[in-house]
C-alpha positions in Angstrom: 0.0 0.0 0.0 2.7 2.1 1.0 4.3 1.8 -2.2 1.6 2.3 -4.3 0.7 5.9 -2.5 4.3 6.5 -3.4 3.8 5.6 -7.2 0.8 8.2 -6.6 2.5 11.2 -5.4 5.5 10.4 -7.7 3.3 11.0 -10.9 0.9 13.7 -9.2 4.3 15.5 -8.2 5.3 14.6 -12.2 2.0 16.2 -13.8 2.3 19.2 -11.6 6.1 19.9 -12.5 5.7 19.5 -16.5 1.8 21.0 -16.9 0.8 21.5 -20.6 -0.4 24.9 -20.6 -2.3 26.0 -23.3 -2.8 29.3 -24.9 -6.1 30.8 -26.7 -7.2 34.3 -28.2 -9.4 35.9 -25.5 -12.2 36.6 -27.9 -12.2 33.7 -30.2 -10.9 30.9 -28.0 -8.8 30.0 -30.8 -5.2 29.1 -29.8 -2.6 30.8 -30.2 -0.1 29.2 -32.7 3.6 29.5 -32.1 3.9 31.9 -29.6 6.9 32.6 -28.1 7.4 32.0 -24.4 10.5 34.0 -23.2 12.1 33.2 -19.8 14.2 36.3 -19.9 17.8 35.9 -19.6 18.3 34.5 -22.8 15.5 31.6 -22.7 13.1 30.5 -23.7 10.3 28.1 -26.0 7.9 27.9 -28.3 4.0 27.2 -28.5 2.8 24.3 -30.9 0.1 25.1 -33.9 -2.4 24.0 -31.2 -1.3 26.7 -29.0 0.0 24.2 -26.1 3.6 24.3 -24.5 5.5 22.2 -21.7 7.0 24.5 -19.0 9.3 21.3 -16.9 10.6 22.8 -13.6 13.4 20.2 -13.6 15.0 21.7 -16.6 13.9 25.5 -16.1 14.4 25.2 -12.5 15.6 28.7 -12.4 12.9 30.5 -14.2 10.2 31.8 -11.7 8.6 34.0 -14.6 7.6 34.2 -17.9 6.4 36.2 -20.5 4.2 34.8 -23.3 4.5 37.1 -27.1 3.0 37.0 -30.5 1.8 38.8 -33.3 -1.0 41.1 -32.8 -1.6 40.1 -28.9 -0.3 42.0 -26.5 2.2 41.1 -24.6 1.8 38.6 -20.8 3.5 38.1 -18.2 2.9 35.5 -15.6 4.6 33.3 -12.9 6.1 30.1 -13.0 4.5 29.2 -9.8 1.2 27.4 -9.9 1.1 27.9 -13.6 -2.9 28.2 -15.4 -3.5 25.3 -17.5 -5.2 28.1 -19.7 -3.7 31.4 -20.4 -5.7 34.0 -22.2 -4.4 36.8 -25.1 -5.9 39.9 -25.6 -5.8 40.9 -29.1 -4.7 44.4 -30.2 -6.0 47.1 -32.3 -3.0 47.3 -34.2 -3.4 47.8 -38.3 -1.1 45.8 -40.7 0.5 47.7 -43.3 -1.0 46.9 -46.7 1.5 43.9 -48.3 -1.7 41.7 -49.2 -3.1 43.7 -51.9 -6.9 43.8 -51.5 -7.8 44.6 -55.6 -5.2 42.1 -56.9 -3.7 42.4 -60.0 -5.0 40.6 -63.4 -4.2 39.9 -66.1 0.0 39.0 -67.8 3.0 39.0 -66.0 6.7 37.8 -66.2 8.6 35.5 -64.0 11.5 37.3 -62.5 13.8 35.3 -60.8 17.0 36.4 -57.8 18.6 33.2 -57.7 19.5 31.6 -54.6 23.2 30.9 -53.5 23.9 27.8 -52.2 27.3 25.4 -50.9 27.6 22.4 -48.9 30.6 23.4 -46.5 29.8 22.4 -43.3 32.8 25.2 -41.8 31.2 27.9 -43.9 27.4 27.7 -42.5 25.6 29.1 -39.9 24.3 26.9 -36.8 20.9 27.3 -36.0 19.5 27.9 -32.3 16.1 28.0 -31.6 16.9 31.8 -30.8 17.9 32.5 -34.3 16.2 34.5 -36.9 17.8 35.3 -40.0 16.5 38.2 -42.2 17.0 38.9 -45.7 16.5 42.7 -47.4 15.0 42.4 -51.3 14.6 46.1 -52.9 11.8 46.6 -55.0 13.3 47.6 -58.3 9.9 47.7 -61.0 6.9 50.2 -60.2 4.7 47.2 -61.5 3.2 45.4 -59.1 5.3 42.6 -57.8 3.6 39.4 -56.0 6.6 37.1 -54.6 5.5 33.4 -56.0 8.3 31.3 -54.7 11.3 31.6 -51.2 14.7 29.3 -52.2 16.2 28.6 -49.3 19.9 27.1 -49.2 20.5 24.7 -46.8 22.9 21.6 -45.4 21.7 18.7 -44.1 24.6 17.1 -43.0 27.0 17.2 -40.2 30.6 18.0 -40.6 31.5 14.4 -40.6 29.5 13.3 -43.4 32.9 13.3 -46.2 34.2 11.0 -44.0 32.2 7.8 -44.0 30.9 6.2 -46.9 28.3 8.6 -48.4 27.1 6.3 -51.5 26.2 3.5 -48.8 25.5 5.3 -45.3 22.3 6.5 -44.0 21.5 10.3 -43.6 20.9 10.3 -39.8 16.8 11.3 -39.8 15.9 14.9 -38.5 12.9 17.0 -38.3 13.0 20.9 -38.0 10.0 23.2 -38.3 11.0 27.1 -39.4 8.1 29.4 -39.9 8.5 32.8 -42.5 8.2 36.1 -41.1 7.8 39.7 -43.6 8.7 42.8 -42.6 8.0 46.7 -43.8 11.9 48.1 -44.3 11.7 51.0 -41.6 15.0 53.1 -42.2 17.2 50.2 -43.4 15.9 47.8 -40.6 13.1 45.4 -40.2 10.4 46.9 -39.1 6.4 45.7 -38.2 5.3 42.9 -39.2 3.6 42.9 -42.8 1.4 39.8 -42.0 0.0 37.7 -39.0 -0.4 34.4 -41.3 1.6 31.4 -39.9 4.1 30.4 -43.2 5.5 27.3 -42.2 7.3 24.7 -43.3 9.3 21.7 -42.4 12.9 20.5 -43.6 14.1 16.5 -43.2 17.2 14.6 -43.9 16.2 13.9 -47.5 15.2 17.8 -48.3 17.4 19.1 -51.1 19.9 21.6 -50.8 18.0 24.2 -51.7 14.6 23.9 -50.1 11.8 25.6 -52.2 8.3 27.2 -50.7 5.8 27.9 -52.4 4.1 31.3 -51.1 1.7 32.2 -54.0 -1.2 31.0 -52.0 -0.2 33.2 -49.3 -0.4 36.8 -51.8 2.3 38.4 -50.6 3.3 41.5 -52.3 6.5 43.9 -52.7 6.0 47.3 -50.7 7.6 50.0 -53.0 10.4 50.2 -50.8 11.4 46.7 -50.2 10.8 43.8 -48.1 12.4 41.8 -45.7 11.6 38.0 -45.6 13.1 36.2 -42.7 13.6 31.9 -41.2 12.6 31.7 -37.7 13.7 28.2 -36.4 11.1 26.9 -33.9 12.8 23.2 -33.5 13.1 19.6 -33.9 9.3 18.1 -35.1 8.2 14.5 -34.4 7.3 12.4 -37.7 3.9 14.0 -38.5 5.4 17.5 -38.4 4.3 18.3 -34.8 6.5 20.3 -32.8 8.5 18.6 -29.7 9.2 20.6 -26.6 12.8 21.7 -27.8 15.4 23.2 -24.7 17.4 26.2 -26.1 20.5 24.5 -24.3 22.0 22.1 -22.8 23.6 22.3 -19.2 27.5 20.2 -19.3 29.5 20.1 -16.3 32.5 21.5 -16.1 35.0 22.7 -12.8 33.9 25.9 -12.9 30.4 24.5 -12.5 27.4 24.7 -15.1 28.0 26.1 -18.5 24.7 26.5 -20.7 25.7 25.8 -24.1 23.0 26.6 -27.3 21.2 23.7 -28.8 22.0 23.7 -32.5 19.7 22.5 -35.0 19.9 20.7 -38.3 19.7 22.1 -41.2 22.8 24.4 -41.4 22.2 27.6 -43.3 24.5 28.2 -46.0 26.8 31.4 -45.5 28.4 33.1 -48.8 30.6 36.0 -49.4 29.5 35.7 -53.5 26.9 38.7 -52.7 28.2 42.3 -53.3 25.7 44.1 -50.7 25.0 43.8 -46.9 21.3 42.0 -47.2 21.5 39.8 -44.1 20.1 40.6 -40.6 20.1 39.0 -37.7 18.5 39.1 -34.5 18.3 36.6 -31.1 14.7 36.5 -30.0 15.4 35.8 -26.1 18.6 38.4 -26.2 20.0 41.4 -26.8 16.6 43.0 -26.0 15.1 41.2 -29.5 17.1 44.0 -31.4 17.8 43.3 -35.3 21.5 43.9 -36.5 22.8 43.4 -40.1 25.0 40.9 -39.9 28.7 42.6 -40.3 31.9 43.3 -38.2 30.6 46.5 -36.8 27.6 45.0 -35.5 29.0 41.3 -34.3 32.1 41.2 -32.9 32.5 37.6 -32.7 31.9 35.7 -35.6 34.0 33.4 -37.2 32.0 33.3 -41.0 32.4 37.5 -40.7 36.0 36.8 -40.1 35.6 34.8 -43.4 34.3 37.7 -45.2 30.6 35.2 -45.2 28.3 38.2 -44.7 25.1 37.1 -46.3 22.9 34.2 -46.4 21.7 33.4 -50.1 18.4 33.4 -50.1 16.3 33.3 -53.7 12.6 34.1 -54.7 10.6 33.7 -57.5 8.4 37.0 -58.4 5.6 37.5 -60.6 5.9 41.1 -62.2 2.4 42.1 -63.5 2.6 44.1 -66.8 0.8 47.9 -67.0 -2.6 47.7 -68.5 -2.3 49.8 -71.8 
């Protein structure tokens, strides 16, 4: 008896620690897909498409707050302690700039196309964290109207050690990573708000090809006159249906000088290229540095072994459907 009111507690004490919280639209009662749930200090997590997410005291034993953000919500924040199985957003008032063009354009157009720039050298990519978002600048150089069809998205989905043992005959070790597609207004050289409050998604496995293509022309996004920046948020690893897995942001290793919290890195690599005459590439860490953008260059990043490399951009492609002027 005795050992069975152990068992009890044990999983009671189990439930309580890990809760599945879930979070909803205060109006709608819809969840809230993908929101991010930032512990401060440079941690954090990220909400499923059903809105749900796994706060575990035993690995976020430190964290007696959080504070739960996304897109056209405003912002909450709540304690760790007896944490609400249901957490409620309020939406704001806040308009969206106009990048999905409400009379849409008929009639011919041509297919321009930037192309993408791709390599498979493990030493000259970027490691993803699930902090990481990666922006790209694309001017708008035609007064027609512009719709963006098609993102081409390098990528590597290899380790470094891949050359080594017998490609023709080896198995790709299997991953799962979910990313999700943010636009942005261009506000004085920077990314600015948020053009749209659709979830893009998409998922990239083992046997993706090197350049991953998504198809966005469902979506209607359009070119603002002065440019637009797309960005790849990585939200983690996915199980085998494409639903997201709690992911930690690091890993704690032991050392003499005690814990050290080292950044989970994600498959695939991002491609890094110095082939690109402009600066295009921004980057910002979504639990740090005060979720600041910064083009990616020496001024801005001190340490950075690709800048040291002179790999300043990442080469990201699009398709674009230029609509000819009536007559």
């Amino acid at each position: 008896m005795k050992n069975l009111i152990t068992i009890i507690l044990v999983l009671l004490i189990s439930i309580k620690v890990s809760a599945q919280t879930h979070i909803q639209d205060k109006i709608t009662k819809e969840p809230v897909s993908f929101a991010t749930i930032s512990f401060g200090n440079g941690k954090g997590i990220f909400a499923d498409e059903d809105g749900k997410f796994i706060f575990t005291k035993k690995l976020y034993h430190d964290v007696d707050s959080i504070e739960i953000l996304a897109i056209g919500y405003k912002d909450l924040k709540i304690a760790t302690l007896n944490l609400p199985v249901l957490v409620t957003l309020q939406p704001t008032a806040d308009m969206l700039q106009e990048v999905i063009v409400q009379a849409k354009p008929k009639g011919k157009y041509k297919l321009q196309k930037v192309k993408p720039v791709a390599h498979q050298d493990y030493f000259k990519c970027w490691l993803p964290t699930i902090e990481s978002e990666i922006a790209v600048f694309f001017p708008n150089t035609t007064k027609n109207p512009t719709k963006i069809s098609k993102l081409y998205l390098p990528i590597k989905t290899e380790a470094k050690n891949w050359d080594k043992r017998k490609s023709k005959t080896a198995k790709k070790r299997p991953f799962s990573t979910l990313f999700k597609v943010n636009f942005y207004e261009n506000e004085d050289g920077l990314p600015g708000d948020v053009l749209t409050y659709e979830n893009i998604m998409f998922r990239v496995t083992e046997k993706s090809d090197n350049v991953f293509e998504l198809n966005i022309d469902p979506n209607d996004i359009y070119l603002p006159k002065n440019g637009i920046f797309i960005s790849i948020q990585i939200l983690g690893y996915t199980d085998k249906a494409g639903k997201l897995l709690p992911n930690k942001k690091y890993r704690e290793i032991k050392t003499r000088r005690g814990i050290v919290k080292v950044s989970t890195t994600f498959r695939p690599l991002l491609p890094f290229t110095d082939k690109i005459p402009t600066k295009n590439t921004y980057i910002k860490r979504i639990f740090l540095d005060g979720n600041q953008w910064l083009r990616y260059e020496k001024e801005n990043v001190k340490k950075s072994k690709l800048l040291g490399e002179g790999l300043n951009n990442y080469g990201m492609g699009l398709e674009l459907k230029v609509y000819q002027k009536e007559k």
